[in-house]
N, C-alpha and C positions, 0 to 999 in steps of 0.2 A: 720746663725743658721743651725744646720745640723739638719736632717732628724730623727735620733736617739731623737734629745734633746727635738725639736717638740714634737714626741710620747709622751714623757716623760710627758709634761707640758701636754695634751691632755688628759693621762689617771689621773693627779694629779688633772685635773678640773669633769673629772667624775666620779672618785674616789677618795675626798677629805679623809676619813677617812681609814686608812692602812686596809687590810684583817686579822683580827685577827687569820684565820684559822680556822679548825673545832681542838675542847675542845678534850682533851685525853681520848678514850673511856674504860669507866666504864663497868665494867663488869658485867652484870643484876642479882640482885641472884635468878631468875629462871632459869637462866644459867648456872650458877656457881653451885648449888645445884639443881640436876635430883631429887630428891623426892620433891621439891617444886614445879620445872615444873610439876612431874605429878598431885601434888596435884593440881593448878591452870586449869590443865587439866581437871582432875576428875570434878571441881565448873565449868565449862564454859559448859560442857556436860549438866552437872545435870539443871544448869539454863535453856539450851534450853531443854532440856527432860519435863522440867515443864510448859512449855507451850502449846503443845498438851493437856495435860490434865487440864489447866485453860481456852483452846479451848472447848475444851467434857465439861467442867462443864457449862461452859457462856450458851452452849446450851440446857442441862439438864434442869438449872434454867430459863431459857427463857420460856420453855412448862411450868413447874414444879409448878412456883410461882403461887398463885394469883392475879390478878391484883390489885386487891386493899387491899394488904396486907403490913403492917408495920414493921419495927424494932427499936428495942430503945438503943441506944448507949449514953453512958456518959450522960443520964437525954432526948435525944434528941430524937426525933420520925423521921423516915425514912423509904423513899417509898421503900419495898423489895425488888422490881422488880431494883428499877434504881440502888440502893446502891449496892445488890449484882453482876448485871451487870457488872459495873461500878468499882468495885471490880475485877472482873475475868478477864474481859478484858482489863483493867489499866494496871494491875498486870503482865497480857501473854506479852503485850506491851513493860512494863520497861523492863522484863527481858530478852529479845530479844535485847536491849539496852547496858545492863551492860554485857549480855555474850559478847555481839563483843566489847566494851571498853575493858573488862580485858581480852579479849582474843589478841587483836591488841598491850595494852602494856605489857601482860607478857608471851606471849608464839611466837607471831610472832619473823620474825628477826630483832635482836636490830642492826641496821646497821648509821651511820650517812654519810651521803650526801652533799655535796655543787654544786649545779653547776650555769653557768650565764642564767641568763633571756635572754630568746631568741623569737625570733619574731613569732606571733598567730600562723601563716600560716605556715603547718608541712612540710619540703621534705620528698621527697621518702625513704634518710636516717635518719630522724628521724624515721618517721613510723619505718624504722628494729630496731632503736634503743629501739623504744615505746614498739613493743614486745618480743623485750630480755631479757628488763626491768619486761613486763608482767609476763614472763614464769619465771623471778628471782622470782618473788611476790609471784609468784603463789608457787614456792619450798621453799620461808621465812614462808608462810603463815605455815607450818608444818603440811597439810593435807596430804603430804604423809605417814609421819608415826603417824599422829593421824583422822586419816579418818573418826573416829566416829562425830568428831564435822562437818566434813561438810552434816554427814546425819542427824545430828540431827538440823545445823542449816536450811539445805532444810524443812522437818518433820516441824519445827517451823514457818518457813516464810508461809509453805503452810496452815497451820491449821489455823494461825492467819486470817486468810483470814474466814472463815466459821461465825463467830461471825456476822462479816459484811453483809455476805451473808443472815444469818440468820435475821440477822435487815430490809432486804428487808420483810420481812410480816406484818410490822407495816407501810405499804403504802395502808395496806385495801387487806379487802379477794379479792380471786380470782372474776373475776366478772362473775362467772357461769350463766344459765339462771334461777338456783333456787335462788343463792345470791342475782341477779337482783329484783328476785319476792319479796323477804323478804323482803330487803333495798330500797334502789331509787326508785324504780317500787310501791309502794305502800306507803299512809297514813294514818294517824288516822280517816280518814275521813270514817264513816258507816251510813248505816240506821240508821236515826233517830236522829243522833247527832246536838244539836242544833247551828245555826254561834249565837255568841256572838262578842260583838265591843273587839277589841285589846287590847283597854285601860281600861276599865270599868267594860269588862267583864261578858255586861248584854246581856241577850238576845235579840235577835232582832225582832222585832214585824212588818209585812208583811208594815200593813195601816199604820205607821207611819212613813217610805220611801216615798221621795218626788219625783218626776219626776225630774231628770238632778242628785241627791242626789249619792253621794261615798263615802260608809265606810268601812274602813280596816275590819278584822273581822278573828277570830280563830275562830275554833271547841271547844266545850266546854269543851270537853274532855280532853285538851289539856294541864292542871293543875294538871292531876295526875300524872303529868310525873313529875321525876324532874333530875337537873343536866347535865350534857350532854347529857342524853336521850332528856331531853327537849329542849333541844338546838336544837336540831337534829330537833325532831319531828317542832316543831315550823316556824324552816326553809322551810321546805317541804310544810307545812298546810297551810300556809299565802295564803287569799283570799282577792280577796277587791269584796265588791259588789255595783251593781250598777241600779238607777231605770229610766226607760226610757219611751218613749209613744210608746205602742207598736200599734200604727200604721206607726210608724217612723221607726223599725226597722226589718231584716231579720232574722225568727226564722224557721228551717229548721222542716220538719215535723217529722225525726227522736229525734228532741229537743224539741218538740209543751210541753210535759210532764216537760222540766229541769227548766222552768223559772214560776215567778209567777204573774202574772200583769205584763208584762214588767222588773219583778224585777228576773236579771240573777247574778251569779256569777260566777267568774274566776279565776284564779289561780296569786297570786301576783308575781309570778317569771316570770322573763323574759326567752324565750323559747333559746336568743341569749347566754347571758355566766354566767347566772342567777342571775341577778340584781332586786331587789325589785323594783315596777312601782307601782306609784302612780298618775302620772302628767294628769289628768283627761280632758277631752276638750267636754263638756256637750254639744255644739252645734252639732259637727260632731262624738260624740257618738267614737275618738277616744282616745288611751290611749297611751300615751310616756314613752318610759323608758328614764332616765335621763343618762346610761352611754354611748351610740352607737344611737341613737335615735328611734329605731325602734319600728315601732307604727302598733298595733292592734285594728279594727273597731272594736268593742264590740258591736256594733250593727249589726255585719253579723256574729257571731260567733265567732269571737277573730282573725279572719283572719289578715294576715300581707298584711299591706297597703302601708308600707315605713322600710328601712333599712334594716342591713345584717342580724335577723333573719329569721328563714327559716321553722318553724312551727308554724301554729295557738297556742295563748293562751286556754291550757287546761281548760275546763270549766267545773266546779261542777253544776251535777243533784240535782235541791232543790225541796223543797215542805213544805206546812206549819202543823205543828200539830194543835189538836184538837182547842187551845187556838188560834189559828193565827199566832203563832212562828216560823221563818224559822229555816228548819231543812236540814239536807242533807238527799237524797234520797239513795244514795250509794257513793263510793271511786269516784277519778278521773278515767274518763276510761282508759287516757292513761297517762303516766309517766311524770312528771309536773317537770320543771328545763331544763337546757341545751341539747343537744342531745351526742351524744355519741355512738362508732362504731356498738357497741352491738344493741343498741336497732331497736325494730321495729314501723318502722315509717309506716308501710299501715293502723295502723286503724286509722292516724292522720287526723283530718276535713279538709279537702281542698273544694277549689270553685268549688260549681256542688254538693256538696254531698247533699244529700235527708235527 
């Protein structure tokens, strides 16, 4: 068998099916016809021109709306904020889409190509090949003599970006030290506001707390809120109280005023990544949170006794009204919930303080 015949059978085994060849090319009629190319021109500009300004609107109506404003389309009620949003920047979206579609098939070059599959790994002469090819692409692409579409496609890709940008503010204000003071840093908790049970929502009466006794417990106040303010508020306020013999436990002389009979209250958030704590342990007066386990004596000030928390449980100043009702004396002193880089941790209770 000769060498030739071999080849033969060799390439008729890895290429069972003939090479049909590349199809007779058709001549584009944006090619064929220069006032259609320009017209297709003219739409692929105009599409990206319309993008910067469905960029400036997205942001307009982002300040603009109010938040809880509606719209009504075809019988149906819709949120203004998302629809029109969602609208602007869908829209900037698509049409940065369809200009590089009908600009790739009717203004680029209409050229057809065949070559063989060749191995991942580039040589050196592909590389030159790769950018002969490049700098061909780059003179099909027809940005030399229609130049407007690549400043309107740059103009376009950059603006589209702002919308995005803009949607970073709906991660929560800045956390200034006055933002801090309004938000986080502060609850409903005031002179005079009575704890009431979580569930029931009755007031709480001093002498009817038992020694070793834990009740969840809000602020009374805490019902005039509603919707996600009350979510909010709710979150922050959550106390649990708890009644003890206060010869059993450490009450510093700067706190002698925050507790009543042995009956103190504390903040039901965990100080570690703020987990609600309930898991009460009445003999050793301490309190577990259920996700990290870290436990505060509530019998020496909320001090942390075990686990990766790293600040005493924040403890509400109480006192009773006229009637014998607990009430709170003022706010938490300091910022109740997780910590975070901002805040300041010196007036936090630690071991030793008076």
């Amino acid at each position: 068998m000769s060498i030739e015949t071999s080849k033969e059978g060799a390439d008729l085994e890895r290429f069972p099916v003939p090479d049909p060849g590349i199809e007779e090319h058709v001549e584009r009629w944006t090619d064929a016809d220069k006032a259609a190319g320009d017209r297709v021109y003219r739409q692929v500009v105009l599409m990206l021109g319309a993008v910067p300004v469905l960029a400036i609107a997205f942001v307009v109506l982002y300040f603009t709306i109010p938040r809880n404003s509606s719209v009504t389309i075809l019988g149906l009620h819709w949120d203004a904020t998302t629809f029109l949003l969602g609208l602007t920047g869908g829209l900037a979206t698509l049409l940065i889409g369809l200009a590089c579609i009908h600009w790739a098939k009717t203004i680029m070059g209409d050229e057809e190509v065949a070559e063989d599959r060749h191995a991942a790994a580039s040589s050196a002469a592909d590389r030159e090949v790769f950018a002969a090819e490049f700098a061909k692409g780059a003179e099909q692409s027809a940005l030399g003599r229609r130049k407007l579409i690549g400043g309107a496609l740059g103009g376009a890709l950059g603006l589209i970006a702002v919308p995005a940008v803009v949607l970073f503010a709906d991660m929560g204000p800045w956390p200034t030290a006055e933002t801090r003071k309004r938000t986080i840093e502060r609850t409903i908790w005031a002179e005079g506001v009575p704890l009431v049970n979580d569930v029931t929502k009755q007031p709480l009466k001093a002498s009817d707390l038992e020694i070793g006794q834990l009740v969840n417990a809000q602020p009374g106040t805490l019902w005039d809120h509603h919707g996600a303010d009350f979510q909010i508020e709710k979150a922050k306020a959550a106390i649990i109280i708890v009644r003890m013999d206060p010869s059993r436990i450490k009450i510093p002389e700067s706190r002698k005023d925050w507790q009543v009979g042995g009956i103190l209250c504390y903040s039901k958030i965990c100080t570690h990544v703020g987990c609600p704590i309930s898991l009460w342990e009445q003999q050793t007066h301490h309190l577990l949170c259920p996700c990290h386990q870290s436990t505060f004596d509530l019998g020496n000030s909320g001090l942390v006794v075990f686990g990766p928390a790293a600040r005493a449980l924040p403890q509400l100043p109480i006192t009773v009204d006229a009637n014998g009702y607990l009430i709170a004396r003022s706010d938490f002193t300091v910022p109740v919930g997780p910590s975070y880089f901002e805040r300041d941790s010196t007036r936090d209770f630690k071991e030793g303080d008076r």
